[in-house]
C-alpha positions as CSV (number, residue, x, y, z in Angstrom):
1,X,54.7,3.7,-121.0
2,X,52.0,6.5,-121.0
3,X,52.5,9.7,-123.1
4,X,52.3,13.0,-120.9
5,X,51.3,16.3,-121.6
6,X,52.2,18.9,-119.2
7,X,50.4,22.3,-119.9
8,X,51.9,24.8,-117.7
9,X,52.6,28.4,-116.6
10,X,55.2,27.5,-114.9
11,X,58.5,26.4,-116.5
12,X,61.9,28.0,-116.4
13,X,62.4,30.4,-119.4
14,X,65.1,32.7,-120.8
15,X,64.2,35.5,-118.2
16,X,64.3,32.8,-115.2
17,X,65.8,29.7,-115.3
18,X,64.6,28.8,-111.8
19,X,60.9,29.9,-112.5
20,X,58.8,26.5,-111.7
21,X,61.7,24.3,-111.8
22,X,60.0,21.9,-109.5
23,X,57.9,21.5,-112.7
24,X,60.8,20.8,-114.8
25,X,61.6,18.4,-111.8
26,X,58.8,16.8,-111.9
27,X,59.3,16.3,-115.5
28,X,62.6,14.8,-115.5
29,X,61.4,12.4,-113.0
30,X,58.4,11.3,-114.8
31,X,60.5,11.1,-118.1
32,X,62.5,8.4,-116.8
33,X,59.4,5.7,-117.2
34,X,57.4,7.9,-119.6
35,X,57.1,9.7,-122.9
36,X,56.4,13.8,-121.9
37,X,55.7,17.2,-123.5
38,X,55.7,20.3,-122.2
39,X,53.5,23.2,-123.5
40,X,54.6,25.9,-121.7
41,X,53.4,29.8,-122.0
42,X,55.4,32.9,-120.3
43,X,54.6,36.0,-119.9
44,X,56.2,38.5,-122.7
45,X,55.4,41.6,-124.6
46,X,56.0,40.0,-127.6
47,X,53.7,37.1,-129.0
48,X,56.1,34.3,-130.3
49,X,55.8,30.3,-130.3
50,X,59.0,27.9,-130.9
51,X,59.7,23.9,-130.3
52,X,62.4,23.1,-128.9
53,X,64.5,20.2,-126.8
54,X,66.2,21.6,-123.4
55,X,68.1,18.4,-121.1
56,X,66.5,16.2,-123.6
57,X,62.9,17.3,-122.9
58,X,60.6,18.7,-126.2
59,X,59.6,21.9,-124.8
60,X,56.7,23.7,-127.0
61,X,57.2,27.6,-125.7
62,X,54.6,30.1,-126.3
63,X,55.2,33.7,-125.0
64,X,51.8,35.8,-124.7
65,X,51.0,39.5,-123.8
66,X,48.5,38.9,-121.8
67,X,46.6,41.9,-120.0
68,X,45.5,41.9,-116.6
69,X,42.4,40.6,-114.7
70,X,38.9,39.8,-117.1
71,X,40.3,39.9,-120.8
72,X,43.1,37.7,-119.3
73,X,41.1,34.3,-120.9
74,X,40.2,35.6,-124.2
75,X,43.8,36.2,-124.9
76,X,45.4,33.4,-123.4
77,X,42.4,30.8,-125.4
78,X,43.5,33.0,-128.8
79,X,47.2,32.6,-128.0
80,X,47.4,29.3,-127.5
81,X,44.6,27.6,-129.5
82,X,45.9,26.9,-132.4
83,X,49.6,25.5,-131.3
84,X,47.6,23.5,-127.9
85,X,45.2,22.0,-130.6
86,X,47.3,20.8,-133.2
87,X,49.9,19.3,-130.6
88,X,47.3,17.7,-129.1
89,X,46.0,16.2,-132.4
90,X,49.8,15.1,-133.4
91,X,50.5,13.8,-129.8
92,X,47.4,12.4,-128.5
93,X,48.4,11.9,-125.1
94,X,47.5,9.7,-122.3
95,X,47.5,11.8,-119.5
96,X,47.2,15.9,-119.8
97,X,48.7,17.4,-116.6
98,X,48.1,21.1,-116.1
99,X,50.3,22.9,-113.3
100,X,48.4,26.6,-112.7
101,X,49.5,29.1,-110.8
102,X,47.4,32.2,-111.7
103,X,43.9,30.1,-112.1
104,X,42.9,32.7,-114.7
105,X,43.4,32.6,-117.7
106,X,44.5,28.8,-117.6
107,X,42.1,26.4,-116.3
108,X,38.9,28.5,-117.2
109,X,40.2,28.7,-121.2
110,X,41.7,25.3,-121.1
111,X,37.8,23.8,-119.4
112,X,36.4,24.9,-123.2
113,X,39.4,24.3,-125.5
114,X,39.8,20.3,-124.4
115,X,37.4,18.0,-126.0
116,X,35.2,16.1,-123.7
117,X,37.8,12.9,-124.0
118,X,40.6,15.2,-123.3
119,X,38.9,16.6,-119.9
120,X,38.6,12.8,-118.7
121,X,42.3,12.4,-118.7
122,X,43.5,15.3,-117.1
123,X,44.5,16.2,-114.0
124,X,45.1,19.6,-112.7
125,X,47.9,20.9,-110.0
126,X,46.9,23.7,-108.4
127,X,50.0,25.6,-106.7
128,X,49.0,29.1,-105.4
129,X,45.3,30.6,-104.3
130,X,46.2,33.9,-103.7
131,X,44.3,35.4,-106.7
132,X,41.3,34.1,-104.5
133,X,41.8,36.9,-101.9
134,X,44.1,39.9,-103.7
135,X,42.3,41.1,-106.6
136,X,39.6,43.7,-106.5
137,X,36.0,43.1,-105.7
138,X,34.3,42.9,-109.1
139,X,37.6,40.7,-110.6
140,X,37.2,38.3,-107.4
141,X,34.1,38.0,-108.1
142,X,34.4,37.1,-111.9
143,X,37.4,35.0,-111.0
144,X,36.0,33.0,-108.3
145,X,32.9,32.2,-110.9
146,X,35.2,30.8,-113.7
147,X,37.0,28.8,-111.1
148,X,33.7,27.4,-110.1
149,X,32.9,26.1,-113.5
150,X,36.2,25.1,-114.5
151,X,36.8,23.2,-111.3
152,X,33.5,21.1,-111.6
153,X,34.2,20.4,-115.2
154,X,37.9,18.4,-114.5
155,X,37.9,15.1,-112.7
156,X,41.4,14.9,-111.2
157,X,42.6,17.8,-108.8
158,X,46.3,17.8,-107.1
159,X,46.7,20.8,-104.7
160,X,49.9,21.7,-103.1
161,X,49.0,22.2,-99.2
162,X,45.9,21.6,-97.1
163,X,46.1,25.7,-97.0
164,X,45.0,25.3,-101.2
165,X,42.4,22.6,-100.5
166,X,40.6,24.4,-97.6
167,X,40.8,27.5,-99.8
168,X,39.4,26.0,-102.9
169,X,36.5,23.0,-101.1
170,X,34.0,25.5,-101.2
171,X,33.7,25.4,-105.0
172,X,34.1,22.4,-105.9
173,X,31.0,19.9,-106.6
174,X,33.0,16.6,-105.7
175,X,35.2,16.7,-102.4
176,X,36.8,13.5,-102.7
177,X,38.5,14.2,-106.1
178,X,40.8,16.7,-104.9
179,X,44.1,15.4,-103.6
180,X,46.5,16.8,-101.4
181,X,50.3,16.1,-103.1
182,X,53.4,18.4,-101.6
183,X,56.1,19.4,-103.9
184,X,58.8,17.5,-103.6
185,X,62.5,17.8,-103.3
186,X,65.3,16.2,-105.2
187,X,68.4,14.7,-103.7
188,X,70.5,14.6,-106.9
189,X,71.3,18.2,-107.7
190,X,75.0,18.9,-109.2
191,X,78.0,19.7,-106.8
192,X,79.2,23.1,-107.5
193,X,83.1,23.2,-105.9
194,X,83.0,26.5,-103.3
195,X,85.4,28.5,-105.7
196,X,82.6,28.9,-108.0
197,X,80.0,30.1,-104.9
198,X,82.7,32.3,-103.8
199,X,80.9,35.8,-104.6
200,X,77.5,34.3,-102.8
201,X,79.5,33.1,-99.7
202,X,79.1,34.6,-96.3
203,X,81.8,35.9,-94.7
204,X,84.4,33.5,-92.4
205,X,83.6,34.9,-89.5
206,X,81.8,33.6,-86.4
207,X,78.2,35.6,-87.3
208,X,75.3,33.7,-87.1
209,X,74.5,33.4,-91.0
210,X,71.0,33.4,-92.3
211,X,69.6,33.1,-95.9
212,X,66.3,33.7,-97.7
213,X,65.4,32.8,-100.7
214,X,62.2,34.3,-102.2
215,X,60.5,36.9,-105.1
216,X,61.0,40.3,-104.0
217,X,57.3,41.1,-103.1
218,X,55.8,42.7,-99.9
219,X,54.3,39.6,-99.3
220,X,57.3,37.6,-98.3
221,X,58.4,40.0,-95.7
222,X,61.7,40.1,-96.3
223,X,61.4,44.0,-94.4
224,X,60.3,42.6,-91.8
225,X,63.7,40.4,-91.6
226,X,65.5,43.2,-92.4
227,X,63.9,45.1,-89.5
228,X,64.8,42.1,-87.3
229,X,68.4,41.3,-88.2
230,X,68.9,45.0,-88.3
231,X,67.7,45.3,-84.4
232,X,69.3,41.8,-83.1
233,X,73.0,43.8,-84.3
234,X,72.0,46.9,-82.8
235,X,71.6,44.5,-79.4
236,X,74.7,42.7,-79.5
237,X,73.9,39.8,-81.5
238,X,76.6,39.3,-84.5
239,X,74.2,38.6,-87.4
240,X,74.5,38.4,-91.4
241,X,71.5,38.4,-93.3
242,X,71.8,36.8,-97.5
243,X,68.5,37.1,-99.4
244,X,68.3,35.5,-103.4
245,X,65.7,36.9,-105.4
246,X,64.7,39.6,-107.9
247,X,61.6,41.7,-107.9
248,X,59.4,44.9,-107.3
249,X,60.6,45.5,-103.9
250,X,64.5,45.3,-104.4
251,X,64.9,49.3,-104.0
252,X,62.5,49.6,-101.1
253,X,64.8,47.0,-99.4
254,X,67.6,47.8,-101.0
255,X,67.1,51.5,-99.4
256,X,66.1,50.0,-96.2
257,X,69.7,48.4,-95.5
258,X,71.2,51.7,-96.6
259,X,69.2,54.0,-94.3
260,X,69.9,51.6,-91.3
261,X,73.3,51.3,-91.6
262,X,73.3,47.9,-92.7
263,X,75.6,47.0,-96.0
264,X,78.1,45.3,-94.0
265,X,75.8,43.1,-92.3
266,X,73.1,42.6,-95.1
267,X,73.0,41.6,-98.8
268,X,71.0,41.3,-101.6
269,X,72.7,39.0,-104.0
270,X,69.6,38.7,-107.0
271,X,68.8,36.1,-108.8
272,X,70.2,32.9,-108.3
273,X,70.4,29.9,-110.3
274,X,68.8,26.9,-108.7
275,X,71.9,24.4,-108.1
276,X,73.9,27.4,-106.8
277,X,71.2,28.0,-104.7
278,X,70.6,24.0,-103.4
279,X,74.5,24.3,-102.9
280,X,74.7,27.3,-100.7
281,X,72.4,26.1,-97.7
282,X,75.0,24.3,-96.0
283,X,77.5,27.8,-95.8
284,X,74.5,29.7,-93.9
285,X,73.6,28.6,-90.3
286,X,69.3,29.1,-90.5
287,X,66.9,29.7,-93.5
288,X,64.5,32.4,-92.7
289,X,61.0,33.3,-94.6
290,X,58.6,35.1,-92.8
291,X,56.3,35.2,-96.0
292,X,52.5,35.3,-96.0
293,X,51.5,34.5,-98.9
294,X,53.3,30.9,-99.4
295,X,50.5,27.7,-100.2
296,X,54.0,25.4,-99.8
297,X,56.9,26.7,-100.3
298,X,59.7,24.1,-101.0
299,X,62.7,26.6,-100.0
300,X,62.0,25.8,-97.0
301,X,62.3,22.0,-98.1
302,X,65.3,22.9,-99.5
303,X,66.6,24.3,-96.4
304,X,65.5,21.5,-94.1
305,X,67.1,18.8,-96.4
306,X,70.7,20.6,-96.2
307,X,70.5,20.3,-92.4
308,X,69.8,23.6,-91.6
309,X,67.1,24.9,-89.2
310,X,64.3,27.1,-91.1
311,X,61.6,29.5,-90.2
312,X,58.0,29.9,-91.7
313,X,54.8,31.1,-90.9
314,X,51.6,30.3,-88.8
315,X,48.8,29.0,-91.0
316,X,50.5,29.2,-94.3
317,X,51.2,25.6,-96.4
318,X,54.1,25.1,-94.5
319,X,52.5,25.1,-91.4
320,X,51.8,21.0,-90.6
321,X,55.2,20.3,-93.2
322,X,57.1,22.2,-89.9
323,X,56.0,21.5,-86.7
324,X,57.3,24.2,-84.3
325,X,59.8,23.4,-82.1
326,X,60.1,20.1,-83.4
327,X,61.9,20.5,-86.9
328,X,61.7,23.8,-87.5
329,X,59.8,27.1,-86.3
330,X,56.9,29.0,-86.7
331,X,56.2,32.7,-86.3
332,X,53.1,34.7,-86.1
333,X,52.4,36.7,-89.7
334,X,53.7,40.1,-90.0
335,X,55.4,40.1,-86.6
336,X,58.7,41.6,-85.9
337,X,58.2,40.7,-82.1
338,X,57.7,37.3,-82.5
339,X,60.2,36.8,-85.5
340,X,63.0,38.0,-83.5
341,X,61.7,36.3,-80.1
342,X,62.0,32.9,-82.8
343,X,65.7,33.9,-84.1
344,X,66.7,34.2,-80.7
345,X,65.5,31.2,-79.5
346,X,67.0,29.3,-82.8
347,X,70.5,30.8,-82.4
348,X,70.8,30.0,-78.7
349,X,68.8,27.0,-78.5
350,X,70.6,23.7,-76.9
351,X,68.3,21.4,-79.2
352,X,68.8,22.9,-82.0
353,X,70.9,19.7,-83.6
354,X,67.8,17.4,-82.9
355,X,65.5,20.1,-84.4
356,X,68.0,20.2,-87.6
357,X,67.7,16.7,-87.4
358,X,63.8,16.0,-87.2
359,X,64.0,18.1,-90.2
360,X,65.9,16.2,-92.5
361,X,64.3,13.3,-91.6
362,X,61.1,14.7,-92.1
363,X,61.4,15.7,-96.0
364,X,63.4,12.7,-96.3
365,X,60.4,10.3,-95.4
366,X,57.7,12.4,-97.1
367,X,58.9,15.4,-99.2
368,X,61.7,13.6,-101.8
369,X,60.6,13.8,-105.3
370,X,60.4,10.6,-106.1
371,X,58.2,9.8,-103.2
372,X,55.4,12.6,-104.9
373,X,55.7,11.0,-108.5
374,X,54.4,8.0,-107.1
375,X,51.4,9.4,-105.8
376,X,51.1,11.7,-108.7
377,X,51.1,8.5,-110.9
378,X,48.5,6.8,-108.6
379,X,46.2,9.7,-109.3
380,X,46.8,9.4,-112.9
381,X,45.9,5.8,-112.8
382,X,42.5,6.7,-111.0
């Protein structure tokens, strides 16, 4: 039995309890065969730090006001230092598994706090590279530097997508350590009766029923869904639109419904919980998420397990998981042509059972959970 560390800036929290719960996934899984902590830091204007045990998990919680941008990895290394280091001294784990998501401040601080024995046994998961291409020029620069260093200085690299590895080959020194490892998708997720999903429920009608799942953020283009669903009604076609999430763009959309008319068709329903969410799939008749910005993306995993036919993008990590027109569909980025061409072709298509079906069978045989903590094991044991 190995003892685990998981270091992460991704965990559900007080705020969010669906924020990175594929790590707490993840977790559970590797708990059943495994001693694991979780050192886990959120976002907060408060500093605070507190231990404690959620679904039988130790869970060591540190909440850090961290600024934006090039101070970000002199406050996260002073936040965390002392708790990180004396949990490491108390636990002395086997394997340290960091899951990063914003690159800086994490792996950068975390390549000078370990100890030289502590770097050989740990492995990192990178999950999203878009700080690589949306901060300004001089921040790029300084973040694609530290990334440089910190990448060449950790032996054991997990990356979501072949999107992530392409993005991040150029700076690393040794190819062959980074490993491509999907998210996966559990199976076993609580049964929530329908009288309880009542208020998130479309309507019993005969509309065709989408749902979207997603942060609230220009880059997942829920406007351009809007747009779409809003001009497939205005040609005849009987469409309801549900989209889960909170975020910075909820009153831009929000005011886009209103000013086309659209309340009755479209809805906003916030945030979520997970299981609700996982239960809800199979009362909508296509997942749609034309977003731009997503290195995997396991809604759409989600989706195709519940037998439902889903929608991504061209060239983004789900692109290879769905292979258009074979289970599932792909649209050009930013497109309102070609998304509604796709909808279309979805809602009347005569194949669209076998399509469903190829799907399902498709995260079945490679996206399940416990098929990914096998190979996540394997690279621990390199």
């Amino acid at each position: 039995m190995r003892r685990i560390l998981i270091i992460t800036s991704l965990y559900p929290n007080r705020i969010n309890s669906s924020r990175g719960i594929f790590v707490k996934e993840q977790v559970e899984k590797l708990k059943m065969d495994n001693e694991v902590v979780v050192f886990a830091t959120e976002n907060s204007r408060m500093n605070s730090y507190e231990v404690f045990y959620k679904d039988d998990i130790e869970v060591h919680q540190t909440r850090i006001n961290i600024p934006r941008f090039i101070l970000s990895p002199f406050f996260y290394f002073f936040s965390v230092r002392k708790n990180l280091l004396k949990l490491l001294s108390n636990y002395d784990p086997d394997v340290i598994h960091i899951h990063d998501y914003k690159h800086m401040p994490e792996i950068f601080t975390l390549s000078f706090l370990l100890c030289k024995e502590n770097i050989k046994k740990s492995v990192i998961t990178f999950h999203n590279s878009r700080q690589l291409f949306d901060s300004h020029f001089s921040v790029r620069w300084f973040y694609l530097t530290t990334l440089k260093y910190a990448l060449n200085k950790f032996p054991k690299i997990i990356v979501v997508s072949k999107k992530v590895r392409e993005l991040i080959l150029p700076f690393s020194n040794k190819p062959s350590k980074i490993n491509v490892i999907g998210n996966g998708v559990s199976k076993d997720f609580p049964k929530i009766m329908n009288t309880d999903l009542i208020k998130y429920l479309p309507k019993p009608n005969s509309s065709y029923k989408i749902i979207s799942v997603g942060n609230l953020v220009k880059s997942k283009g829920f406007d351009l869904l809007i747009e779409v669903v809003t001009k497939l009604n205005s040609e005849g076609h009987d469409v309801e639109l549900a989209v889960i999430g909170e975020g910075i763009e909820k009153d831009n959309l929000e005011n886009l419904i209103i000013n086309n008319s659209m309340k009755k068709r479209i809805r906003l329903l916030g945030r979520v919980n997970h299981y609700i969410v996982m239960n809800l799939y199979t009362h909508y008749n296509a997942f749609v998420l034309p977003s731009w910005s997503e290195t995997f993306g396991i809604v759409y995993l989600e989706a195709m397990l519940s037998r439902i036919p889903v929608i991504g993008v061209e060239g983004e990590g789900i692109d290879g998981v769905i292979v258009d027109g074979e289970n599932g569909f792909l649209v050009e980025r930013n497109s309102v042509i070609d998304l509604e061409k796709t909808i279309l072709k979805m809602m009347y298509s005569d194949n669209i059972e076998k399509i469903t079906e190829n799907g399902f069978n498709k995260v079945n045989q490679d996206h399940l959970l416990e098929n990914v903590i096998e190979q996540i094991e394997k690279v621990y044991e390199k």
